[in-house]
C-alpha positions in Angstrom: 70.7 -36.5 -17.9 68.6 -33.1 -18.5 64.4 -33.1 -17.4 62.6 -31.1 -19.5 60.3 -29.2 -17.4 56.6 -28.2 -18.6 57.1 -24.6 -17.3 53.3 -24.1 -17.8 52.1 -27.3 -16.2 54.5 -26.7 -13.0 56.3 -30.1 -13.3 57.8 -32.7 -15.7 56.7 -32.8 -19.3 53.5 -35.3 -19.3 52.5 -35.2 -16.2 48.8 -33.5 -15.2 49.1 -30.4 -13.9 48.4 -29.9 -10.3 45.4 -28.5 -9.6 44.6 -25.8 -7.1 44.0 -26.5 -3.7 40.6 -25.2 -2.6 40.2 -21.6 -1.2 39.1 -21.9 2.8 37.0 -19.5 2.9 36.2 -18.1 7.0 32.9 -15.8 7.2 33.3 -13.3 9.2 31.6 -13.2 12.5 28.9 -10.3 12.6 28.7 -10.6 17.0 26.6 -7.5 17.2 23.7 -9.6 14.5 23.7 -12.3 17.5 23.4 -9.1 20.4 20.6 -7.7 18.0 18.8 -10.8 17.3 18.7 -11.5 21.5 17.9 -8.6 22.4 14.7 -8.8 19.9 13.7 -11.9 20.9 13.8 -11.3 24.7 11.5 -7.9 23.8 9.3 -10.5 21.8 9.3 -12.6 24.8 8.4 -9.5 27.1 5.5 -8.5 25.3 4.2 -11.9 24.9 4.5 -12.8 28.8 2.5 -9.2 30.0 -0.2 -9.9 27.7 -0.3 -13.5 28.8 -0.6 -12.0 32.2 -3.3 -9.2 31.6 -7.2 -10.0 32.3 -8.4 -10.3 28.7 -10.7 -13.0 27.5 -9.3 -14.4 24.3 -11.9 -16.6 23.7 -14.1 -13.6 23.0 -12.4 -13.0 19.7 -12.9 -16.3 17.7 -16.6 -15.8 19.0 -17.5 -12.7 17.9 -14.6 -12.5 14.8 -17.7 -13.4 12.1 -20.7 -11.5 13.8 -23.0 -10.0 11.4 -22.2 -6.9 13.2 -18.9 -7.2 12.4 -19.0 -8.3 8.7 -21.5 -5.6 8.1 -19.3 -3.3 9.8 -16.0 -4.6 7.6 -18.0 -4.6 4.5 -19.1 -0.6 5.0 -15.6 -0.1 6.0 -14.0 -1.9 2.2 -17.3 0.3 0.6 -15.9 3.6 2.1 -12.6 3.3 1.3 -13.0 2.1 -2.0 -15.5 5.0 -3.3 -13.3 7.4 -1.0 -10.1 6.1 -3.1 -12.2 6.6 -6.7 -12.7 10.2 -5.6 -9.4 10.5 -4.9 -7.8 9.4 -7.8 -10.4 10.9 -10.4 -9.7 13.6 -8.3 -5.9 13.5 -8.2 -5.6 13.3 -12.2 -7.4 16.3 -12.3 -6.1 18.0 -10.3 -2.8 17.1 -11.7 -3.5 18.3 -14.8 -4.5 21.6 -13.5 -1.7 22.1 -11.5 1.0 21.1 -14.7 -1.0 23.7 -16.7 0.2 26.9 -18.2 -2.8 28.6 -17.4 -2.2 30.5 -14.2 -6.0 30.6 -12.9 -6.3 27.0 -12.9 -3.2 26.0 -11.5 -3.3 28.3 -8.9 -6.7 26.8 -8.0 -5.2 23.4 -7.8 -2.3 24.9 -5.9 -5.0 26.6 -3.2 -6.8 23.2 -3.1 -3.7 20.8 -1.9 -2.3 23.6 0.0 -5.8 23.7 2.4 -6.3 19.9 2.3 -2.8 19.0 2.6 -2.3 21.3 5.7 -5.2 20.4 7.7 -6.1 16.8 9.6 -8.6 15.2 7.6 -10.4 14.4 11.5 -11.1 18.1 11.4 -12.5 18.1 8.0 -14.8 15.4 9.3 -15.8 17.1 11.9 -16.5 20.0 9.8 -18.2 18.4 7.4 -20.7 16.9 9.9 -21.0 20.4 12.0 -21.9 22.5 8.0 -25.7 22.3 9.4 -25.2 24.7 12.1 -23.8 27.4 9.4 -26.4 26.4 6.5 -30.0 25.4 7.6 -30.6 24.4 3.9 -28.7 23.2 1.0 -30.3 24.6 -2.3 -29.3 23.4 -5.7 -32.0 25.3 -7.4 -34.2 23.4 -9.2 -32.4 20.3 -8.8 -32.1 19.5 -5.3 -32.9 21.7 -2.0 -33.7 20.2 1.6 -32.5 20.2 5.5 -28.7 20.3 5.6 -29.0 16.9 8.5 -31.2 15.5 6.1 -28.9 15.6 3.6 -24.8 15.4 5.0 -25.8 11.6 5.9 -23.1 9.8 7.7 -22.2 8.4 4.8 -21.5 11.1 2.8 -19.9 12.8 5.5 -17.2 10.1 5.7 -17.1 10.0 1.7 -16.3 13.6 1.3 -13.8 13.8 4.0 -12.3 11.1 3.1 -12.2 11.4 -0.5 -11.5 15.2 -1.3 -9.0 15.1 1.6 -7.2 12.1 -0.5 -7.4 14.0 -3.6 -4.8 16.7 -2.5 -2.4 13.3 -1.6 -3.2 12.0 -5.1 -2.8 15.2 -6.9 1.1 15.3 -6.1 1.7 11.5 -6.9 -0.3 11.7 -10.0 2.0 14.9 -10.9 5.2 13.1 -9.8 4.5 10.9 -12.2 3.2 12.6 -15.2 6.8 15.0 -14.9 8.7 11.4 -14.5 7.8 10.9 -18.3 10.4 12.5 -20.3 9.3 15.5 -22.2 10.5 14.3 -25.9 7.9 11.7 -25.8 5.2 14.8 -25.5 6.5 16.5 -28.0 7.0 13.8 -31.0 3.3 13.5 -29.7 2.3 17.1 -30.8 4.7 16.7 -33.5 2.7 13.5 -35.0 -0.8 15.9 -34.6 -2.2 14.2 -31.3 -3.8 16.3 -29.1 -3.3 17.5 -25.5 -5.9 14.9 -24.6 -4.8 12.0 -26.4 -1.4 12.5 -26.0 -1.8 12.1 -22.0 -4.7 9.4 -22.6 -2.3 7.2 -24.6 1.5 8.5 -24.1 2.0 9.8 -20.8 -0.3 8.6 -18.2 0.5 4.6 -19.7 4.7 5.2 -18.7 3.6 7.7 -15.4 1.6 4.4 -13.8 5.1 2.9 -13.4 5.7 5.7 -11.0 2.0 6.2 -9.7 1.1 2.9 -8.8 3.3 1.8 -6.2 2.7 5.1 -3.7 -1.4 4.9 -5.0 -1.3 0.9 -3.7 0.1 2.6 0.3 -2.4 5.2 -0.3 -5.2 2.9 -0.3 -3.7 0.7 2.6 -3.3 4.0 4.4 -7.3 4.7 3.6 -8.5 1.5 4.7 -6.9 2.1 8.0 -8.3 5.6 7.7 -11.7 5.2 7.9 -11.2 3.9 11.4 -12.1 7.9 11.7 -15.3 8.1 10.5 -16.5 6.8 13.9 -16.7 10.1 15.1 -19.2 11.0 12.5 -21.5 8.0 13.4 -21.0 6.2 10.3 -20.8 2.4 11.6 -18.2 0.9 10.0 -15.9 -1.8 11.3 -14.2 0.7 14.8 -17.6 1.8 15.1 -19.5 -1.6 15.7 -16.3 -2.9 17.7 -16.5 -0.2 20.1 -20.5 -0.6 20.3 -19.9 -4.5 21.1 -17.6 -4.1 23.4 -19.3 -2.1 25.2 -22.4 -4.1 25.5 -20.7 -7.3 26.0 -18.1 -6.2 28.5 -15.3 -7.1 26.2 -14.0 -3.4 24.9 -10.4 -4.9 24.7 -11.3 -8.0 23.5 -13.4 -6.4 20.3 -10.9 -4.0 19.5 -8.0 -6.4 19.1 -10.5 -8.3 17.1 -10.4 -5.1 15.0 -7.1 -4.8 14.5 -6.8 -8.4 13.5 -9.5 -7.5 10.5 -7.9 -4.6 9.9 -4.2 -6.9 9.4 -6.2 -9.2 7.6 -7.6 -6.9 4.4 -4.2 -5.0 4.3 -2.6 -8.3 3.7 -5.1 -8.9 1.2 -4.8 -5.3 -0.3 -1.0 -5.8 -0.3 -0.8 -9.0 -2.0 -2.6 -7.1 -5.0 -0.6 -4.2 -5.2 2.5 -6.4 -5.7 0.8 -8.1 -8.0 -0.3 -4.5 -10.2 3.2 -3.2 -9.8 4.4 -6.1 -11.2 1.8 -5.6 -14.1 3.4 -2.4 -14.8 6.7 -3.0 -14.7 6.7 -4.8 -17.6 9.0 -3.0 -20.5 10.6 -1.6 -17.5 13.0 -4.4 -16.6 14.3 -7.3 -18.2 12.9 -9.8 -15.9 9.9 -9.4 -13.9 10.6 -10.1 -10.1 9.2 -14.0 -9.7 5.3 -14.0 -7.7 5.4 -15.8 -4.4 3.6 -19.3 -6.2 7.0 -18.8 -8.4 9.2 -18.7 -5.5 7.7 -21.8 -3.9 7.9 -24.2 -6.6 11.6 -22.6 -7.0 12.9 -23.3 -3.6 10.4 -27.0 -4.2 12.5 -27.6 -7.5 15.8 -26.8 -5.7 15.2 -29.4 -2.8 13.5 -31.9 -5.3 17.7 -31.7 -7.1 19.5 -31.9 -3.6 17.5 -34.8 -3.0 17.9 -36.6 -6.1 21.9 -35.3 -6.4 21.9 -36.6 -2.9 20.3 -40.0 -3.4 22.6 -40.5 -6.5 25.6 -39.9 -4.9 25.2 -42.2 -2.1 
């Protein structure tokens, strides 16, 4: 008696065919991630225990974290960065421009400009800024405006133009990094179609450069919101400034400038969130899929347990 064997199936005509066993899969055992993570925890640990151990009054920092110094001080700090940041960008398009242009005077201008402000600390141009009264005794604007040089580089303005010009040469290269990111063709059917220089960058180029200007713009202003911490030395009272000032007339100086550097951790956090959220914005035609926002995520990962529970429950 011949059995006719299924060669396909792997047995006896009829019969199921076996199925595969399942694949044991072993991880690998990364030894050095278990090292690393020890290692960071016990440096964790180390910090922790010698600030637990120095003399500093935490209970100063809850007390004085919503003064009316120190909102006053946090709100002139958000004023100066964001009117430093304005002049920066407006700035930075400009200058931009000029430097991508085929006129040599005016891109050599814009060259000179980012070359100087690039290549020297902005504290010095604050400091310079604030000093301009012992070289000019007056300003005079002719018949628009002329009075005492102290009476009229304020504080304010002191911090506003170092600040601002200074982030203008920083702007100027990102804002020209992205304008050359856009490919040339798109210029040129531009012209071809009879727009204008103007127009052309107003509603061709600079829409598809933002893609590549935003993300390093959104740092920028983090960086300038920590940069104004500067301005101190100028006398313009802004969120270091009053710190310093109440800790030194309330015996806490340590205490007041961690509460600082919380406020400061606070607003980039803030600042952060929104520059995810306008990159995001402008990466739309850019990818397929958007990356998910963090509400996204959450009721993800909620939807995922909400299935493991309910697959759970109806298997038992």
């Amino acid at each position: 008696m011949t059995v006719d064997i299924d060669k396909t199936a792997g047995g006896p005509a009829g019969t199921p065919p076996t199925p595969p066993e399942a694949i044991k899969a072993i991880p690998v055992r990364h030894y050095g991630r278990y090292v690393s993570a020890v290692v960071a925890i016990a440096l964790l640990a180390a910090v922790v225990y010698a600030f637990s151990q120095g003399k500093i009054n935490w209970g100063a920092i809850p007390d004085y974290f919503f003064d009316d110094r120190v909102l006053t001080g946090m709100g002139k700090t958000l004023l100066i960065t964001v009117l430093a940041m304005l002049i920066g960008v407006v700035g930075g398009i400009l200058l931009a421009v000029m430097r991508l242009s085929k006129n040599p005077v005016t891109s050599s201008i814009a060259w000179f400009y980012i070359w100087f402000f690039r290549g020297t600390p902005v504290l010095v141009q604050l400091v310079v800024w604030f000093n301009l009264g012992l070289v000019f005794e007056y300003i005079n604007l002719g018949p628009f405006y002329r009075d005492e040089w102290s009476d009229f580089m304020t504080p304010f303005l002191t911090a506003l133009l170092g600040l601002g010009l200074n982030e203008a040469a920083y702007m100027a290269e990102i804002c020209r990094a992205g304008l050359l990111a856009v490919d040339e063709g798109q210029t040129e059917a531009a012209h071809a179609l009879g727009m204008s220089h103007t127009k052309t960058l107003r509603r061709i180029v600079v829409p598809q450069a933002m893609r590549v200007i935003v993300p390093p713009t959104g740092n920028e202003v983090i960086n300038m919101l920590k940069t104004t911490s500067l301005v101190s030395v100028v006398q313009y009272a802004e969120l270091f400034r009053v710190a310093q000032d109440i800790g030194q007339t309330s015996g806490a100086p340590a205490e007041m400038l961690f509460l600082a550097a919380a406020w400061y951790l606070l607003l980039t956090s803030v600042f952060s969130v929104g520059q995810y959220y306008l990159e995001r914005y402008y990466a739309r035609g850019s990818s397929r899929s958007l990356p998910p926002t963090p509400m996204q995520k959450i009721r993800a990962n909620l939807f995922s347990l909400s299935n493991r529970s309910s697959t759970t429950g109806g298997a038992a």
